[in-house]
C-alpha beads as a LAMMPS data file, in Angstrom:
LAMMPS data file: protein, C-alpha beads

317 atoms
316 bonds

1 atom types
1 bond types

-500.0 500.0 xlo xhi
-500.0 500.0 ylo yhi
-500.0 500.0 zlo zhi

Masses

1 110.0

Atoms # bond

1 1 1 0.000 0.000 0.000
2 1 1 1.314 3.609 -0.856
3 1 1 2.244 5.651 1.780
4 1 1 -0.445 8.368 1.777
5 1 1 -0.392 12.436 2.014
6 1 1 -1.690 12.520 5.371
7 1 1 -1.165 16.297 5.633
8 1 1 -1.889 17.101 2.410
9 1 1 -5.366 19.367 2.860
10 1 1 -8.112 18.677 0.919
11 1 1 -10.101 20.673 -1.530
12 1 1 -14.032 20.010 -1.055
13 1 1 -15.840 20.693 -4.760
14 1 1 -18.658 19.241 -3.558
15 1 1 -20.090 20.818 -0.659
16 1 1 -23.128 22.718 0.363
17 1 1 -25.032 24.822 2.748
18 1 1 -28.628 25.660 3.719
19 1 1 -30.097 28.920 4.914
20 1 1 -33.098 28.313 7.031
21 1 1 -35.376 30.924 4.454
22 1 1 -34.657 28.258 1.884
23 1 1 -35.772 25.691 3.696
24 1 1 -38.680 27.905 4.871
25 1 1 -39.345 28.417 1.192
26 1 1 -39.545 24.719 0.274
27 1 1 -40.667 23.162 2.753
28 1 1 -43.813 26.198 1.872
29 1 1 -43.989 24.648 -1.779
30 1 1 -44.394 21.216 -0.090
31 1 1 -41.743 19.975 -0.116
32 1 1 -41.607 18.264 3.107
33 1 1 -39.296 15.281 2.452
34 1 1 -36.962 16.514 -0.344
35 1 1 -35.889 14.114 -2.629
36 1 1 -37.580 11.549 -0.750
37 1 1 -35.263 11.594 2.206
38 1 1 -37.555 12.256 5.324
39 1 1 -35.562 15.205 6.830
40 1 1 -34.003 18.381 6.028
41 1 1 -29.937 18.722 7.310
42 1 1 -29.113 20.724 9.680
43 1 1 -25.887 23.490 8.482
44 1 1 -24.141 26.035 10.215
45 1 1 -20.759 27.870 9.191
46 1 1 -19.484 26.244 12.629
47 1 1 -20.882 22.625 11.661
48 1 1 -19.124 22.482 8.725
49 1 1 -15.913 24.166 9.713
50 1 1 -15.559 21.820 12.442
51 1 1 -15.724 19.036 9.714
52 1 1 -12.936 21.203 7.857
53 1 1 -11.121 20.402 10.391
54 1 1 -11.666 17.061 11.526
55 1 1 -10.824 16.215 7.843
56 1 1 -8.416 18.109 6.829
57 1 1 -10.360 20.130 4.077
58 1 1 -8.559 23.374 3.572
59 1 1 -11.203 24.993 1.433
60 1 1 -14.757 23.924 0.414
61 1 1 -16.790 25.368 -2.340
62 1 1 -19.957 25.987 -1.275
63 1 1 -23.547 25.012 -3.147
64 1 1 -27.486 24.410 -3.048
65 1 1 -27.988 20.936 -3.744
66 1 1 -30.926 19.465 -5.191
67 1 1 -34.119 20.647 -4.900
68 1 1 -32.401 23.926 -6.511
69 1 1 -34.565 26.937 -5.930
70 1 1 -37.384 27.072 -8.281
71 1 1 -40.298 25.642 -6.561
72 1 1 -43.142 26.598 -9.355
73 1 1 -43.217 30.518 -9.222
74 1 1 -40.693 32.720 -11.468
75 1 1 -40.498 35.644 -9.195
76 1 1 -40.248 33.761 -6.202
77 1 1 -36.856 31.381 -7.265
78 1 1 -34.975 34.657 -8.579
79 1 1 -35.406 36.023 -5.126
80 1 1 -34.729 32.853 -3.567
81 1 1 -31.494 32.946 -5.892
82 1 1 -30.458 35.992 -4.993
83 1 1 -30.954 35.453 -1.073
84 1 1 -28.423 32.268 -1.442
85 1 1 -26.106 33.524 -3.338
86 1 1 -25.755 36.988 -1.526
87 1 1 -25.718 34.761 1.963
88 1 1 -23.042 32.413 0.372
89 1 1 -21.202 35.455 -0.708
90 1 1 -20.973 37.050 2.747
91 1 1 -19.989 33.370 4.508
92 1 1 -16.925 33.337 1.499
93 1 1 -15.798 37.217 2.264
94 1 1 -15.469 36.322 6.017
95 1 1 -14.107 32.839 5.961
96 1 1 -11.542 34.182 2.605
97 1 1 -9.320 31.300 3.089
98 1 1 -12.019 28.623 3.909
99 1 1 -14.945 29.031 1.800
100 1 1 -15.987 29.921 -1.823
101 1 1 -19.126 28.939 -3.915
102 1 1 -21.096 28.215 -6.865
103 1 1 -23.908 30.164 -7.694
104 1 1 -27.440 28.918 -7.877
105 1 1 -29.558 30.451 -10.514
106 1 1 -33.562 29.899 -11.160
107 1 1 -33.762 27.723 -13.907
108 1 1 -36.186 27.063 -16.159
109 1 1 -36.695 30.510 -16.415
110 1 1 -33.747 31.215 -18.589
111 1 1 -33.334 34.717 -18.545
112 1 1 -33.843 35.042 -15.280
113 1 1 -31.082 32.519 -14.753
114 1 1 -28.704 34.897 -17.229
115 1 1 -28.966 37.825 -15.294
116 1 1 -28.364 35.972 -11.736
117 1 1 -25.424 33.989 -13.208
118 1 1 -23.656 37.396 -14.707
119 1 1 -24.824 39.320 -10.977
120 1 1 -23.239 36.250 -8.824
121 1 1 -20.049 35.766 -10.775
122 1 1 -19.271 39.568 -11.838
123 1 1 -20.597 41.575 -8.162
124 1 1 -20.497 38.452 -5.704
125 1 1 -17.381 36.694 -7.360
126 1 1 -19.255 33.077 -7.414
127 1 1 -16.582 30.847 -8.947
128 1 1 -19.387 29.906 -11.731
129 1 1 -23.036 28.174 -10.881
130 1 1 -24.921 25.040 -10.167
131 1 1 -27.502 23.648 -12.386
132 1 1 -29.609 20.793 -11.457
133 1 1 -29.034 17.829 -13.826
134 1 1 -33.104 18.973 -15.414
135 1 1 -35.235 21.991 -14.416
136 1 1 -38.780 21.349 -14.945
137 1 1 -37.809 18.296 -17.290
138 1 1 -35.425 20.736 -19.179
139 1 1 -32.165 18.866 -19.240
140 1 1 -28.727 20.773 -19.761
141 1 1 -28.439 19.914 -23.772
142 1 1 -31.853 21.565 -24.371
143 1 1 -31.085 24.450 -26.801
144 1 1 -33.278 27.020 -24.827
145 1 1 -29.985 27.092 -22.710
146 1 1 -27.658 28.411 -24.941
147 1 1 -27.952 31.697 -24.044
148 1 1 -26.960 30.773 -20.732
149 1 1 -24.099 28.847 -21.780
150 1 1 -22.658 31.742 -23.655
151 1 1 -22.687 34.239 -20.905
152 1 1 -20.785 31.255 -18.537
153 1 1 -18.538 31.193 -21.675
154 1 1 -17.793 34.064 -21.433
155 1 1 -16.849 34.509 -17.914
156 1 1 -14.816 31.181 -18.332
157 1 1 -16.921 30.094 -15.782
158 1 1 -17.102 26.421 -13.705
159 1 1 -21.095 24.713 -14.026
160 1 1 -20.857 22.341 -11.403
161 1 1 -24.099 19.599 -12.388
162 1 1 -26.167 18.237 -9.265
163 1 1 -28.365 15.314 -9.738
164 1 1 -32.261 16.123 -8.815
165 1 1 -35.280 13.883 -8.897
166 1 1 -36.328 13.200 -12.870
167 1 1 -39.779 13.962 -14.528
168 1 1 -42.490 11.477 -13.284
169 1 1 -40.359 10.538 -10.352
170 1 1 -42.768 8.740 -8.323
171 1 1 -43.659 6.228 -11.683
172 1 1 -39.656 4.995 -11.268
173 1 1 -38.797 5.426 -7.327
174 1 1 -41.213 3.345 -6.157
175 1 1 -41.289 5.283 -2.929
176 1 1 -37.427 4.851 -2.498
177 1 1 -35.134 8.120 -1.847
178 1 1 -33.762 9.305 -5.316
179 1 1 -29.931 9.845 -4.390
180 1 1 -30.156 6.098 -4.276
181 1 1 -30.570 5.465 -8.181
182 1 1 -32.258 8.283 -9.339
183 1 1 -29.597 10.730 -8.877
184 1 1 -27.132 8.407 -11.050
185 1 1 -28.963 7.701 -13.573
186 1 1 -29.880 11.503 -13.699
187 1 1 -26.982 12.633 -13.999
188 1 1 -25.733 9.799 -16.670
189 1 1 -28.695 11.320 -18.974
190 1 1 -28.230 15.081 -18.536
191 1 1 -23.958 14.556 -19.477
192 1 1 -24.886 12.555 -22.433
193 1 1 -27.499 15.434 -23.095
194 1 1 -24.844 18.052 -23.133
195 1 1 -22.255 15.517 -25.208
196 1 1 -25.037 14.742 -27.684
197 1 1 -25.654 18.508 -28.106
198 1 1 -22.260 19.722 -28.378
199 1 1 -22.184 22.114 -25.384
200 1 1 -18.401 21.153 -24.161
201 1 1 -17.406 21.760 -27.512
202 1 1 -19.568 24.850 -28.643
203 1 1 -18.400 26.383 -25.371
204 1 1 -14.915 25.528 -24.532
205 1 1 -14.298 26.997 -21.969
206 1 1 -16.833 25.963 -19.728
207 1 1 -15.538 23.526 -17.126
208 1 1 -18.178 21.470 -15.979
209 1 1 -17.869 19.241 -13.218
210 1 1 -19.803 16.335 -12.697
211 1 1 -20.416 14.839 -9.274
212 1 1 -20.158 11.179 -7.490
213 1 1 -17.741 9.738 -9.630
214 1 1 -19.458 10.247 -13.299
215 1 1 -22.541 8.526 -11.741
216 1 1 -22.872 5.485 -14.494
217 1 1 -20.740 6.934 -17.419
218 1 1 -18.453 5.070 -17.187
219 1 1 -19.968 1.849 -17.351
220 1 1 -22.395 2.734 -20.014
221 1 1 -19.957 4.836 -21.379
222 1 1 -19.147 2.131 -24.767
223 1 1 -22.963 1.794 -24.898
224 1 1 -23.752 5.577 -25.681
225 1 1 -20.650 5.912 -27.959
226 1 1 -22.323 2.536 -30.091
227 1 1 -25.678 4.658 -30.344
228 1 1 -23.715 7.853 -30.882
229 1 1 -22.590 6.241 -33.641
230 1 1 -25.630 5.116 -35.297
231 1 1 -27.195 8.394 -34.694
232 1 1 -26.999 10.907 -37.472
233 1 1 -26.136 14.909 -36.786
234 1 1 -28.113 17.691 -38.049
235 1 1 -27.159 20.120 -40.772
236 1 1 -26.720 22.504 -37.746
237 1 1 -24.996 20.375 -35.280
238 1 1 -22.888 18.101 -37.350
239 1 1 -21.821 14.682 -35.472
240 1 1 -18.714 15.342 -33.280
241 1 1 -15.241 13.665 -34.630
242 1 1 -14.276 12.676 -31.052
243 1 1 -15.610 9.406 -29.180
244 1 1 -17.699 9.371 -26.332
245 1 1 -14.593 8.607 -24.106
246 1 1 -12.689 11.449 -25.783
247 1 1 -15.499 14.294 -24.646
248 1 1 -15.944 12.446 -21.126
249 1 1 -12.134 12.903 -20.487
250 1 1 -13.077 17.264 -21.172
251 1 1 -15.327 17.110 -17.589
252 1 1 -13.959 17.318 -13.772
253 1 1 -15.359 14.736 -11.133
254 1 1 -15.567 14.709 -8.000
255 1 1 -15.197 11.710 -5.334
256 1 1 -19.020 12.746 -3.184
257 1 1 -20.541 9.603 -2.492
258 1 1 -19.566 5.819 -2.650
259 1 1 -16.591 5.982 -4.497
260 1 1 -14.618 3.324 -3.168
261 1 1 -13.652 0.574 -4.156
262 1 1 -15.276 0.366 -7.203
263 1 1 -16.810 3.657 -8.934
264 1 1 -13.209 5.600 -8.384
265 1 1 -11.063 2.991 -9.894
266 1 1 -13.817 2.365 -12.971
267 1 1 -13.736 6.587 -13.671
268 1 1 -9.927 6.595 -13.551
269 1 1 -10.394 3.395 -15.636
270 1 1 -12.202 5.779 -18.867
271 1 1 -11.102 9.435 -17.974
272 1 1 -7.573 8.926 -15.990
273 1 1 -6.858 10.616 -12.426
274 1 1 -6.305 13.975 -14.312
275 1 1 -9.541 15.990 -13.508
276 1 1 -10.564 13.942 -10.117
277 1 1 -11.294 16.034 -7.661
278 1 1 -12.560 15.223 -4.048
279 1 1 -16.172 15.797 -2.687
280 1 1 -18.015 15.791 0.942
281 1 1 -21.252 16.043 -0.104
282 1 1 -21.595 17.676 3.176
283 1 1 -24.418 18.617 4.580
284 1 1 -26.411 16.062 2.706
285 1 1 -23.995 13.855 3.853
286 1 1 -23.891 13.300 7.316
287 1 1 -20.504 14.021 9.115
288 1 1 -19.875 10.816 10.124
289 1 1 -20.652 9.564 6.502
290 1 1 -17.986 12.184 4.821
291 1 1 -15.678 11.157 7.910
292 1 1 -15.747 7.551 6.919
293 1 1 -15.452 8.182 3.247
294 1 1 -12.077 9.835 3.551
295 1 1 -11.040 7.134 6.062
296 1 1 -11.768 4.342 3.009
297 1 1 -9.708 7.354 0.610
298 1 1 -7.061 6.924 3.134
299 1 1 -6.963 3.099 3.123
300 1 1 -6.555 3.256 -0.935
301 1 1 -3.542 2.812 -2.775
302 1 1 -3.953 6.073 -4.875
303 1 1 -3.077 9.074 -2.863
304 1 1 -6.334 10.628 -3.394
305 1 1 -5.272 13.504 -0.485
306 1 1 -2.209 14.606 -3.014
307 1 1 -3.915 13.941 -6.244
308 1 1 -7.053 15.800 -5.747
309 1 1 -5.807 18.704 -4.086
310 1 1 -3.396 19.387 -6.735
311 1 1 -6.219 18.851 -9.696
312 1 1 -8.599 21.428 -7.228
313 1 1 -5.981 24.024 -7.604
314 1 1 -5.477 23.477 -11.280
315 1 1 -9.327 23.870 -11.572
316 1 1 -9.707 26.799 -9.835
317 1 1 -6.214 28.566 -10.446

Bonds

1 1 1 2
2 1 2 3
3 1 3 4
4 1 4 5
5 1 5 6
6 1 6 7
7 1 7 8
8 1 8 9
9 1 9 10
10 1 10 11
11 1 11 12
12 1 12 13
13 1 13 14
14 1 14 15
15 1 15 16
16 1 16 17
17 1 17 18
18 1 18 19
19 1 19 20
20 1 20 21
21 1 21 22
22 1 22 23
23 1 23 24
24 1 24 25
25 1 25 26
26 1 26 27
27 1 27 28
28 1 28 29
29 1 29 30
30 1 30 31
31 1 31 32
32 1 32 33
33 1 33 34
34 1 34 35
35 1 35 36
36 1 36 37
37 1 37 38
38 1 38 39
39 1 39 40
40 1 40 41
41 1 41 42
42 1 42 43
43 1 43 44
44 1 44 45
45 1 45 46
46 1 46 47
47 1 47 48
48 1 48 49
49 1 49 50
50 1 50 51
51 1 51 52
52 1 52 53
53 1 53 54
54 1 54 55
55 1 55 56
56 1 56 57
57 1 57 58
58 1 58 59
59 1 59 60
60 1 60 61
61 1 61 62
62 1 62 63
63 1 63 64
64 1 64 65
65 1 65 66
66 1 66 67
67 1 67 68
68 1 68 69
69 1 69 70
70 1 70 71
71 1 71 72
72 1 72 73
73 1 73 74
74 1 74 75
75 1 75 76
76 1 76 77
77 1 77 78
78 1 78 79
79 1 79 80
80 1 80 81
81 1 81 82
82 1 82 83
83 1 83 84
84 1 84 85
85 1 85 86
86 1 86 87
87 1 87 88
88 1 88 89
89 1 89 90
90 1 90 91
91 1 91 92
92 1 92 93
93 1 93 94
94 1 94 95
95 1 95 96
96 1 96 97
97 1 97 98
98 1 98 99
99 1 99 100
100 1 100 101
101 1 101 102
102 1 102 103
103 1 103 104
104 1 104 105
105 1 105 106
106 1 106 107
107 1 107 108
108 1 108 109
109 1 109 110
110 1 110 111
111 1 111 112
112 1 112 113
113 1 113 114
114 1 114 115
115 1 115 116
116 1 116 117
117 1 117 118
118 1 118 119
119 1 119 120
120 1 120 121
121 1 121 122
122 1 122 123
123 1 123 124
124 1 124 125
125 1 125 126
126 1 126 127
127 1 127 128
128 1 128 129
129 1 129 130
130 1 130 131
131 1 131 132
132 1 132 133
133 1 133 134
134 1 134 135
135 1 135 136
136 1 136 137
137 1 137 138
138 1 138 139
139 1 139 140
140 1 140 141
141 1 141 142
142 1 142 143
143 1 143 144
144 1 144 145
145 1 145 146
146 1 146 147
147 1 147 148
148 1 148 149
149 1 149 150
150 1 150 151
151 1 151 152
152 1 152 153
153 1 153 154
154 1 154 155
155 1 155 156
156 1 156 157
157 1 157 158
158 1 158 159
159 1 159 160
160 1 160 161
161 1 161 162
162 1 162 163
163 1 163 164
164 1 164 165
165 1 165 166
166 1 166 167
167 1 167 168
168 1 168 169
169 1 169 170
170 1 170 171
171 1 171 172
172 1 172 173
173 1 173 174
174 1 174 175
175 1 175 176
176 1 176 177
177 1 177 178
178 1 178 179
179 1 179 180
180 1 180 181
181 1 181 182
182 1 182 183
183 1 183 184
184 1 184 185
185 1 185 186
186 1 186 187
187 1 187 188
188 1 188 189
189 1 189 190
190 1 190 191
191 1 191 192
192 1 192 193
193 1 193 194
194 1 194 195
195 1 195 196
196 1 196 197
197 1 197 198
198 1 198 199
199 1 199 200
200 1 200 201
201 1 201 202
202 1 202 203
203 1 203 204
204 1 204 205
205 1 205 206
206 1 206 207
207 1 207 208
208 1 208 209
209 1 209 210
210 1 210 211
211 1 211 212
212 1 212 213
213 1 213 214
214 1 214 215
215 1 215 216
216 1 216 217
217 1 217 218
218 1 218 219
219 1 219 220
220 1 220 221
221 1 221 222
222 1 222 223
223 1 223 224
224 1 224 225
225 1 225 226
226 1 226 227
227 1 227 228
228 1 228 229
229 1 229 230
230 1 230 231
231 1 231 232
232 1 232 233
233 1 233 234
234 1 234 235
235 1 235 236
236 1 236 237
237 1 237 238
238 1 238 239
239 1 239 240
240 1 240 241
241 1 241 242
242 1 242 243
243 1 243 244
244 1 244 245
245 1 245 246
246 1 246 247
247 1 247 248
248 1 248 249
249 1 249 250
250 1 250 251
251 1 251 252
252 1 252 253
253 1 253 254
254 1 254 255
255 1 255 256
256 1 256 257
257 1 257 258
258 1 258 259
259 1 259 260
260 1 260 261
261 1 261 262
262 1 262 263
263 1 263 264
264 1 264 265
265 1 265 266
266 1 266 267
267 1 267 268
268 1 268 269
269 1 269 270
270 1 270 271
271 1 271 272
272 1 272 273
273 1 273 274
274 1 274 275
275 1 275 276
276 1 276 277
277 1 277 278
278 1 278 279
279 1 279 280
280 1 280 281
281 1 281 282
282 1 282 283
283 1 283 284
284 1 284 285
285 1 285 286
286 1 286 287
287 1 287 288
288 1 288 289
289 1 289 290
290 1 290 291
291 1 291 292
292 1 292 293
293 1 293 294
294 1 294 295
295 1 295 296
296 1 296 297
297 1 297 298
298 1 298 299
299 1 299 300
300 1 300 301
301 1 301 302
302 1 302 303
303 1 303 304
304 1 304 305
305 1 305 306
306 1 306 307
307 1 307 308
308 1 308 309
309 1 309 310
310 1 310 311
311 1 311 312
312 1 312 313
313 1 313 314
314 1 314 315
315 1 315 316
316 1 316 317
């Protein structure tokens, strides 16, 4: 077994907060059990800086996780919007060193979404946004988004992608919380969206990053490529040249979840150890959970500490 980075701090991509007006305001849409889990997390600034420290996480980047923050009404989720990102902003400008965050923005509404992205990133200085892996069964190669895309583009900004519950979710859950399957197989269809749709390549220099080890990618990843394939382009959007491994090896992952000992070794397997990154999934993630997590990291014989720390500052440099 390697001899591991022990003091080698980690950089958490994946990590997120709650305010309790957001709550307030979802728990007022009905949404009661989100996601199917049967409790909201608690989070405080303390909480989670005490889990900084208990893990040795040097910096987190900071998020709203899935149910996002449109709960039905327009008006309502670009105010909800700007209340996280503003509170976000003001936890990152007194914890400088400790915290920063992606933006959340009220998707479907698209323009709505444009203005909050360019306000977050330009005033607040959100390192780029998170969009839910569909918004109202909108998923992120729809072409109704490329307006958004091309003012991220522009700012060179990171989308970090956050599995939520799919269209029709209780016909396929059957009653069982969706970060179980749902969330995988969510995010598996929203990345092929965006490869089958061009997005990484019509906007370069995006960096998207796509949580809990690629989800199923890269086990389905030689199935999509065979369909891919098959499948002719448009006189528009001509068929890419590159393989479905090629584009998959353009994203950043991150480690939130199960990764070990299987999912992390079958990413690295398709995509290398190039663009891993590590992920808490705090608060969603109980503190014992992300505690045990990097204990497994620990036990592997990648240096996960080392390798993702020094991909997290090549990503955010």
């Amino acid at each position: 077994m390697a001899v591991q980075s022990q003091d080698t701090a980690l950089v958490d991509v994946h990590a997120h907060f709650l305010t309790d007006r957001y709550v307030a305001a979802a728990q007022g849409a009905g949404i009661t059990e989100p996601d199917g889990m049967s409790v909201w997390p608690a989070w405080s600034v303390d909480a989670h800086l005490q889990l900084m420290e208990e893990n040795r996480i040097a910096k987190a980047i900071l998020s709203i996780s899935s149910p996002g923050v449109h709960f039905g009404d327009d008006g309502a989720a670009a105010e909800l919007a700007r209340h996280v990102n503003e509170f976000a902003a003001d936890v990152s400008a007194e914890h400088r060193d400790r915290f920063a965050f992606f933006a959340s923005v009220p998707l479907p509404c698209v323009d709505a979404a444009v203005d909050e992205a360019a306000y977050a990133i330009d005033t607040l200085g959100a390192l780029g946004v998170v969009l839910m892996s569909n918004s109202a069964a909108v998923y992120l190669g729809d072409p109704m988004l490329d307006p958004l895309w091309e003012a991220l583009d522009r700012r060179r900004a990171i989308v970090f992608e956050h599995p939520t519950s799919p269209p029709n979710v209780a016909a396929v859950a059957l009653g069982r919380p969706r970060p179980m399957l749902e969330f995988m197989f969510e995010t598996t269809r929203t990345v092929t969206d965006l490869i089958f749709a061009g997005v990484p390549e019509r906007f370069p220099n995006i960096r998207f990053v796509i949580p809990h080890c690629g989800a199923t990618l890269s086990v389905v990843v030689d199935r999509i490529e065979l369909f891919r394939s098959l499948l002719p382009g448009s006189h528009d959007r001509p068929q890419s040249t590159l393989t479905t491994r090629q584009q998959l090896r353009r994203f950043w992952y991150d480690l939130a979840g199960t990764p070990f000992p299987a999912p992390a070794k079958a990413l690295a397997d398709v995509v290398g150890t190039d663009q891993v990154l590590y992920g808490s999934d705090f608060c969603w993630t109980p503190a014992m959970g992300a505690f045990h997590q990097v204990t497994l990291m620990e036990q592997e014989p990648t240096d996960w500490r080392a390798l993702t720390t020094a991909n997290a500052n090549r990503l955010l440099a």
